[in-house]
matplotlib code that plots the C-alpha trace (Angstrom):
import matplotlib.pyplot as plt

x = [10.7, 10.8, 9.4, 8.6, 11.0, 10.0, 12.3, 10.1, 13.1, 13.3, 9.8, 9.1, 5.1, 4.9, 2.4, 3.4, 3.0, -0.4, -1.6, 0.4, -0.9, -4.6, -4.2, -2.6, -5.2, -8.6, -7.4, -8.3, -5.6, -7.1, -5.6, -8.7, -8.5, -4.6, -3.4, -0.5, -0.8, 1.2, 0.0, 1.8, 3.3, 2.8, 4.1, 7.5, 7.4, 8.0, 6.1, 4.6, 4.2, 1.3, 1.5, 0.6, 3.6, 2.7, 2.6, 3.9, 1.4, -1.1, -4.2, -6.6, -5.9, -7.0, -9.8, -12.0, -14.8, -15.5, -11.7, -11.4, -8.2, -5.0, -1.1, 0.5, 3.5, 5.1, 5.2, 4.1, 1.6, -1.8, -4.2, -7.9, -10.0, -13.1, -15.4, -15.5, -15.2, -18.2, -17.1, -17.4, -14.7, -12.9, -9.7, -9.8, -10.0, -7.4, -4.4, -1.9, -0.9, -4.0, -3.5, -6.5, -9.4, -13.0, -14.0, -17.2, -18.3, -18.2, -18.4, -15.0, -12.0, -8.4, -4.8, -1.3, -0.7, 2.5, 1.4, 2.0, 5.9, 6.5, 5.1, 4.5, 5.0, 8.6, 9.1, 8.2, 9.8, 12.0, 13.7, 14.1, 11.4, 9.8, 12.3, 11.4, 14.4, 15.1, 14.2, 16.9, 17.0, 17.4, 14.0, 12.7, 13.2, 12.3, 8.9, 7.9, 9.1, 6.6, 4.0, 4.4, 4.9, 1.5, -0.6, 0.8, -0.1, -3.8, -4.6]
y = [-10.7, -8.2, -4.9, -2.8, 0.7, 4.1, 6.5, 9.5, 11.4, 9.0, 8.7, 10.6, 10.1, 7.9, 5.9, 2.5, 1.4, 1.9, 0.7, -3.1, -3.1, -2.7, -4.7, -7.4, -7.5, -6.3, -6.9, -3.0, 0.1, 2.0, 4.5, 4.4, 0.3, 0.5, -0.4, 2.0, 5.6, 8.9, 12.1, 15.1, 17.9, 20.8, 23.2, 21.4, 19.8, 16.2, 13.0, 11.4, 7.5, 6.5, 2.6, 0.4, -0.2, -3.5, -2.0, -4.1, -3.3, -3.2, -0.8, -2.1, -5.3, -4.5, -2.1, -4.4, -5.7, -8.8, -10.3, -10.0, -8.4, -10.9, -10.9, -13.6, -15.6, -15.9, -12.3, -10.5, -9.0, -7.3, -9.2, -8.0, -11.4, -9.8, -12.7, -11.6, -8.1, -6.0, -2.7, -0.9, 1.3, 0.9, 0.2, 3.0, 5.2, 3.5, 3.5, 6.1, 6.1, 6.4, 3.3, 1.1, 2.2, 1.2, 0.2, 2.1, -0.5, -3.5, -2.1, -3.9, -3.0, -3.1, -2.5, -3.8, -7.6, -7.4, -9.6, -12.7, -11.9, -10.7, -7.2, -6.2, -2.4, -3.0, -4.9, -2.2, 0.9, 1.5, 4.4, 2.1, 4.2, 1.2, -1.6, -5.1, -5.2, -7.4, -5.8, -4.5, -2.9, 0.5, -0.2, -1.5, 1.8, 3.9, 2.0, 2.5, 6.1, 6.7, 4.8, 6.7, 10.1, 9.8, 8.1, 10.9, 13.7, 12.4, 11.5]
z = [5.2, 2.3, 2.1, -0.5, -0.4, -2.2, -3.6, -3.9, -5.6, -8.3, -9.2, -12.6, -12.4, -15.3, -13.3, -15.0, -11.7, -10.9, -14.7, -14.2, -10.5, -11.7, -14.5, -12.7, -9.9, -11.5, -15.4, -16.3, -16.2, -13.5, -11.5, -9.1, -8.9, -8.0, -5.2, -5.4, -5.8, -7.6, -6.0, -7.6, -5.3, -7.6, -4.4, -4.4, -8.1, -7.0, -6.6, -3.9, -3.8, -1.7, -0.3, 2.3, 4.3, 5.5, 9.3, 11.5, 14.0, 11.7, 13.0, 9.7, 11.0, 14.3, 13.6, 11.6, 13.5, 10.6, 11.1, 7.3, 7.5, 8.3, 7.7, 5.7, 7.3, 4.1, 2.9, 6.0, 4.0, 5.4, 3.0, 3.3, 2.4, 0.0, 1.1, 4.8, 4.3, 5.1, 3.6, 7.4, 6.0, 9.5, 8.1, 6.1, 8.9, 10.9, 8.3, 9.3, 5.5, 3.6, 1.6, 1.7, -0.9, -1.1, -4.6, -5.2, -8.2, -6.2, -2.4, -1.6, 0.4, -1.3, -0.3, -1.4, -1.1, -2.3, -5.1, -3.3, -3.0, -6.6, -6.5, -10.6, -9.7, -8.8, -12.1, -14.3, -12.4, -14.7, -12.5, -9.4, -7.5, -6.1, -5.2, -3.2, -0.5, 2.7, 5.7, 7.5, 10.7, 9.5, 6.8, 10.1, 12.1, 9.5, 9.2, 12.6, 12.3, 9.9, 11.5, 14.8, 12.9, 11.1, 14.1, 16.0, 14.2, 13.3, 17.4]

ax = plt.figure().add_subplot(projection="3d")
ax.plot(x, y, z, "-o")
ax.set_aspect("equal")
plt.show()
């Protein structure tokens, strides 16, 4: 399986990423329709990258109520299927990394699917921010790290 890996120190904010993932999956550059977002630090001058890491025990998956949410076997993916989805928000509230959005317009849920194995952000990150890499043990660890870190601190 492959995961997506963010390199917050080289991330220059140029948000190319969020325009190609909008575009590609709503046709409109829109940072409010990507799935991937640049929050700015302006205490610490850096960038943050804010993304579904594809948990691999995925709370949005088991929070929702309508079994809308699902992983693919192929990519490992967390998809969200819009046709079953009843907007209960419930996955929002259970993602330890704040990366599922509700779509005010069309009252739908959306989150990274790393575009079906070919994610477009890492194509165009011209600074190697976002890279697509084989999970290894140590992305593996630090995953879960994450994942406990940020369940932890919100229970």
């Amino acid at each position: 399986m492959k995961l997506i890996e963010i390199s917050h120190d080289n991330c220059v904010g140029c948000r190319l990423c969020e325009m190609v993932c909008s575009l590609s999956h709503e046709g409109e550059c829109s940072t409010t329709l990507s799935r991937i977002k640049i929050c700015r630090d302006e205490e610490f001058g850096n960038n943050l990258v804010a993304l579904c890491i594809q948990c691999p025990d995925a709370f949005c998956l088991e929070s929702c109520p309508s079994d809308a949410i699902s992983r693919d076997n192929k990519t490992g993916a967390v998809l969200v299927d819009p046709d079953s989805c009843t907007a209960c928000e419930a996955c929002l509230d259970a993602c330890p990394v704040g990366a599922i959005y509700l779509n005010t317009q069309t009252n739908t849920i959306f989150k990274c699917d790393l575009c079906g194995g070919d994610p477009e952000c890492v194509k165009f990150c011209s600074t190697e921010a976002i890279k697509y890499l084989e999970e290894t043990a140590e992305l593996e660890a630090r995953r879960h790290a994450i994942v406990h870190r940020l369940r932890t601190a919100t229970d």
